[in-house]
C-alpha positions as CSV (number, residue, x, y, z in Angstrom):
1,X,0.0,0.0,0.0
2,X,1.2,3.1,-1.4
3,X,1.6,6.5,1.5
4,X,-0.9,8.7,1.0
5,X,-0.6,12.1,1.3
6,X,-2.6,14.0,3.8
7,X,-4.4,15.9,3.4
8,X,-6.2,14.2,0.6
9,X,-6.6,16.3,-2.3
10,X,-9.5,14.1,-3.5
11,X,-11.7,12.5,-1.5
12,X,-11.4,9.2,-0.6
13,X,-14.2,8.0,-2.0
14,X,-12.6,9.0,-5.1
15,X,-8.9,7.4,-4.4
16,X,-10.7,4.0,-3.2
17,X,-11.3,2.9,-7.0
18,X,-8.1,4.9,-8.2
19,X,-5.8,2.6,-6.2
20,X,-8.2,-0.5,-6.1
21,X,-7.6,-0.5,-10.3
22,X,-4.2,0.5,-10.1
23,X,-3.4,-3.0,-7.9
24,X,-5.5,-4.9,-10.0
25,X,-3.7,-3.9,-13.5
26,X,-0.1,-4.6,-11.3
27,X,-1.9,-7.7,-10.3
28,X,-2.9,-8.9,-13.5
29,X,0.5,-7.8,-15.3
30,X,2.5,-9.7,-12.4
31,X,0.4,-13.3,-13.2
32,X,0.9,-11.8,-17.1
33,X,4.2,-11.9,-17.0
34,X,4.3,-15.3,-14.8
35,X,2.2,-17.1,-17.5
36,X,4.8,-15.7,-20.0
37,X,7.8,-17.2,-18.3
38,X,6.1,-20.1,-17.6
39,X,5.6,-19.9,-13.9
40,X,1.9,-19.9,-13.4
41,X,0.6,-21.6,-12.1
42,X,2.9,-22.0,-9.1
């Protein structure tokens, strides 16, 4: 979990989804790249 900085310039019920989708596209480029190389599934 990235620091956020306070005070939040957006509200949080704005940054909730902002960060939820950022992990998820991480997420999904991590098991991405593990499928690639060949290590998924573990």
């Amino acid at each position: 979990m990235l620091p956020l900085p306070l005070p939040l310039p957006l509200p949080l019920r704005v940054w909730l989804p902002l960060v939820g989708s950022a992990a998820s596209v991480a997420h999904s480029g991590a098991i991405s790249r593990a499928v690639l190389i060949g290590r998924w599934p573990p």
